[in-house]
Every structure is written in C-alpha cells, then in structure tokens.
N, C-alpha and C positions, 0 to 999 in steps of 0.2 A: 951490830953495834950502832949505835947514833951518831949522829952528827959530834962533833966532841973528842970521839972515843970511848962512850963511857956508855958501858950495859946496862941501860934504864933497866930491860927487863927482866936480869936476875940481881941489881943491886938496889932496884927503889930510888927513891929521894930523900932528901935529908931534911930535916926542921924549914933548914933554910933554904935551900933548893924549893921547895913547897910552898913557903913563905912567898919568896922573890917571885913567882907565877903566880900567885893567887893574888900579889901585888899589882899584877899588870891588866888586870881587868878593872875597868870604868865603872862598872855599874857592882859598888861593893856587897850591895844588898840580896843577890840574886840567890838563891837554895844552893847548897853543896848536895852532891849526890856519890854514890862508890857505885863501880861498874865493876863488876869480875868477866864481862865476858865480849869489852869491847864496845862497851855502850847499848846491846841490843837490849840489856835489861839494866835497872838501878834501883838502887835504895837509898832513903835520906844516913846522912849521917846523923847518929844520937846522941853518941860519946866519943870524948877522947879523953884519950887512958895512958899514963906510961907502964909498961909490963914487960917486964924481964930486959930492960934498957932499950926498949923498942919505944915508938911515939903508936900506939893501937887505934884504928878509924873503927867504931862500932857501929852498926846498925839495929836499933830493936826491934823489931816490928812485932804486934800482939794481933796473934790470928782472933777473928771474934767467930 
C-alpha cells in the first residue's frame, strides 16, 4: 500500500487523481508517455477513449 492507504497498484487513478498530478508539473507542454514496465520502456500516448466506464490511455504505433 502507499502512503495514504490506498492500493495505486491494483486500483489505478481516477480522472481526478490524474488530473491534480498532471497539474503540478511546471512545464505544461512536455510529451506524455505510458510505461507498462517501470519506465524501462515507453510509448506516446495517441488516444483517450472512454470504454466500458473506464477513462482508456491508447498507444498506436504503425510498424513501417
């Protein structure tokens, strides 16, 4: 568990949880990126989607 009480890692973030951090960095213009494994690798975000009442972060990426 975190600081809090609260299991980031089997309950996620909320809208606004996401929101209020993404709030508190200075420099608003910098790339978003999704890490599945810790940050050792990433991908831009593409899309955001709502599905099945979830908030969905998508990545496309088109192999050439």
């Amino acid at each position: 568990m975190s600081a809090g009480g609260f299991d980031w890692e089997r309950q996620g973030k909320t809208i606004e949880g996401l929101i209020e951090e993404l709030q508190s960095f200075q420099d608003k213009n910098i790339k978003v990126e999704l890490s599945l494994d810790g940050g050792v690798t990433s991908k831009p975000i593409s899309l955001v989607a709502k599905k099945n009442g979830i908030c969905l972060l998508v990545s496309v990426s088109i192999e050439e």
